[in-house]
N, C-alpha and C positions, 0 to 999 in steps of 0.2 A: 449792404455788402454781405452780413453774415446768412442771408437768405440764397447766397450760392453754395452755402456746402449742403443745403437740404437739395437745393436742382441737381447740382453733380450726385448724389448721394442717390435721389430715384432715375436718375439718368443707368448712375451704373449696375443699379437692380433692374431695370430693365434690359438694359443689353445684356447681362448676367445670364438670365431666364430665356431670352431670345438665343441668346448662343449653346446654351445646353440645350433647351428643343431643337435646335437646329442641327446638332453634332448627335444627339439621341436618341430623339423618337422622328424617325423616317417618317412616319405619314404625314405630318404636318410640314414637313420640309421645305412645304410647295407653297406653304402660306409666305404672304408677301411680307409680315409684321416679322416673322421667324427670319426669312432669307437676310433682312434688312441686317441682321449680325453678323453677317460673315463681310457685308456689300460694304460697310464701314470699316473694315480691320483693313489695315492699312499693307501690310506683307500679303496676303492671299490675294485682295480686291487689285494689288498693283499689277500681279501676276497673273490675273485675268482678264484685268482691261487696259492697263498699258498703263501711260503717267499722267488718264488726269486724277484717278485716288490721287494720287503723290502731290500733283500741285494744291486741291483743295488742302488734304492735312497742313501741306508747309505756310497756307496763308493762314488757316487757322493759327497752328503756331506760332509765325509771326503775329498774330495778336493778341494772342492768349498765354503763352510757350505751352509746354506736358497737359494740354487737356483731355487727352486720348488719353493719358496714363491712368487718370482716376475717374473718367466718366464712361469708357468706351471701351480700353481694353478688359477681356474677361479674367484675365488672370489676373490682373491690378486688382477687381474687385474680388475673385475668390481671396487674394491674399488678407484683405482689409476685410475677408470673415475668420480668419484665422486669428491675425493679431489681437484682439480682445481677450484671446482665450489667457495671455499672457497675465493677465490677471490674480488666475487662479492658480499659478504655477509662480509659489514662490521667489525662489533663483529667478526668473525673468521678470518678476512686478515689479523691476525699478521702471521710473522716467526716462523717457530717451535722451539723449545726447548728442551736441554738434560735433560731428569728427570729421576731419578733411576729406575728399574725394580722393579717390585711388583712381591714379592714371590708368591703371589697367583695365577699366573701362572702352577707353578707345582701342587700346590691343584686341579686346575681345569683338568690336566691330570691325574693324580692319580680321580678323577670321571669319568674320560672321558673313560679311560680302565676296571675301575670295571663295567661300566653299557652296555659298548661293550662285555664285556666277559658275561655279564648276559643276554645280548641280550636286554636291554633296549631300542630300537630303537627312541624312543620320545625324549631323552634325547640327543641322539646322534644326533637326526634333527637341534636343536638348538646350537652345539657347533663345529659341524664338519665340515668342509667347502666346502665338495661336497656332504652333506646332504643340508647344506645352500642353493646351487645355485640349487641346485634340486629345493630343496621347493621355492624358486622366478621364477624359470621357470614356475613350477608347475601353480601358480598363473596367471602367461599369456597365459597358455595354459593348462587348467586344463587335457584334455585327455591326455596329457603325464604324468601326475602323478597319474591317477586316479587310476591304481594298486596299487601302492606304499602306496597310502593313506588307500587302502580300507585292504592290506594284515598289517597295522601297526592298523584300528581297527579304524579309525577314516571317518569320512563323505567327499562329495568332497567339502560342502560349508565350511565345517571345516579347509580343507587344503588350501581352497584359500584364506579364513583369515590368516592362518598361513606363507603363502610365502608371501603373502601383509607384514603383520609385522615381516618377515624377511629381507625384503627389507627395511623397511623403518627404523628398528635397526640399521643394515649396513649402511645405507646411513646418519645415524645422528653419527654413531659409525667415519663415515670418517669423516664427517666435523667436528667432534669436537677434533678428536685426529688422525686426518691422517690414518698410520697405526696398530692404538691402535689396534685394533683386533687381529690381524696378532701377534703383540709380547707381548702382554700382556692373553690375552682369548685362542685360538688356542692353542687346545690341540698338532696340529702336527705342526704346526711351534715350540712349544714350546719342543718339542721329538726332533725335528731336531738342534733346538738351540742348544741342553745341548751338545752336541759334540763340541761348539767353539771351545775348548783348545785344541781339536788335528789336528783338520782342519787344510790344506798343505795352501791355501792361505786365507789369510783373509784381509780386511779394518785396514791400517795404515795409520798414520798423520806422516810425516816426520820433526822433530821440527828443523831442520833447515832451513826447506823452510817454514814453516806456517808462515803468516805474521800476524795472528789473526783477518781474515778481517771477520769469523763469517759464511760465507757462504754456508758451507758446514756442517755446525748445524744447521741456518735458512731453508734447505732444506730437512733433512732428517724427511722424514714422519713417523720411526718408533722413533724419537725421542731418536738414542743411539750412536751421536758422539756430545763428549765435548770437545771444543776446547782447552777450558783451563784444562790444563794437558795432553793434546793430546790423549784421549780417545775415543775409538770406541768401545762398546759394542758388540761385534759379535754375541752374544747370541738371542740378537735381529734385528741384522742387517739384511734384505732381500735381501740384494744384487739388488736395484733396481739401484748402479751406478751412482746416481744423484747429488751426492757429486763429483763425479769424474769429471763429467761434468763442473760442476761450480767453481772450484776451478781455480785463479786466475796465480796461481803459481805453478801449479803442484808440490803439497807439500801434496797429498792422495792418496794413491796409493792401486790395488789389488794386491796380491803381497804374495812368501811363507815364506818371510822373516820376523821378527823381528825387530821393528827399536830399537835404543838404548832411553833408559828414557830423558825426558827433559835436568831431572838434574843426572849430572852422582853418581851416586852409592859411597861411601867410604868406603874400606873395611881398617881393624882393621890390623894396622903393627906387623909382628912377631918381637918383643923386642929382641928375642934371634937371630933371623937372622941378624938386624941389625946392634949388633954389632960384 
């Protein structure tokens, strides 16, 4: 099992490189290996070929949950080259931390569909994550956006502000909260979450192998495995694997099963049965 965060890991450097050649250097546009980035992003590919994108991701997801999130989308993996840098920066080299989910997550999908279905494209530049990488591409190389900018209504010195402080949101977004973006903001990781509870496999802590040694909540960059009570938020989990990695005891597992509660359950004796 710990041999899938190396797959997801050269999954998302490939579509990485696939999606900035594809958004950057025009001449190769046309290559099949390059298109294959955009043909997989789940908001653009829906928009140009109707819902079968949409049914594939959703079975995936039912099987997997967030594997888009850490192998596929581009900005999940620019983030995941940010975050390390946290290292070097004082004030932010603590371990991460499990903290609740913020319901405002759904608020901001619920805007994020009204102003797609309105066609609000401004709105949808700053929340959607391959309008995101757009606009920071845009930015280092403005002639790849300069349509985009000019058919949304806006200047190209406009757009190159605009993907400069897109970039540099995302990149304060990582250092201060890892994944915050990803499970908290993201309208489609958070579309994709809401399926946890049927998902075939998902992130379980095994409580008789956790020794409580912290590891694999000090690592998780979307901040939704709690040790204590052996808790893993799937909702927000990305499946980047890194838990699985670091655990000591192989006590985390992906997996379609269910483990049993810490503490086992007491159900209420039938009086009449027993005697």
């Amino acid at each position: 099992m710990r041999g899938l965060r190396t797959i997801r890991i050269i999954l998302s450097i490939f579509f990485f490189i696939a999606t900035v050649a594809f958004l950057m250097v025009s001449p190769v546009a046309h290559n099949p290996v390059v298109r294959i980035a955009a043909r997989v992003q789940i908001v653009p590919s829906a928009i140009a070929s109707g819902m079968g994108v949409i049914i594939v991701w959703l079975g995936i997801t039912f099987l997997f949950g967030r594997i888009y999130c850490s192998s596929v989308c581009p900005l999940g993996t620019l983030q995941d080259f940010i975050i390390p840098v946290r290292r070097w920066i004082k004030p932010l080299s603590k371990p991460f931390r499990y903290h609740s989910p913020n319901i405002m997550r759904y608020n901001i999908l619920i805007i994020y569909v009204i102003t797609l279905i309105a066609g609000a494209a401004l709105v949808c530049m700053w929340i959607e994550p391959w309008k995101i990488i757009t606009n920071i591409c845009g930015a280092i190389q403005p002639s790849s956006a300069e349509a985009t900018w000019l058919t949304l209504g806006i200047g190209v010195s406009t757009g190159i502000a605009s993907g400069i402080a897109s970039g540099v949101l995302i990149a304060l977004c990582a250092l201060l909260t890892g994944r915050g973006f990803c499970s908290e903001i993201c309208p489609v990781g958070t579309a994709l979450g809401s399926f946890h509870e049927f998902t075939i496999f998902h992130i379980e802590i095994d409580p008789d192998k956790c020794i409580n040694c912290m590891r694999c909540e000090e690592v998780c960059k979307s901040s939704c495995v709690k040790v204590i009570g052996r808790v893993v938020d799937n909702s927000r989990c990305v499946r980047c694997f890194d838990c699985l990695e670091v655990c000591p005891n192989d006590a985390i597992h992906f997996q379609p099963n269910r483990n049993r509660p810490v503490t086992p359950l007491f159900r209420r004796l039938n009086r009449n049965a027993a005697k």
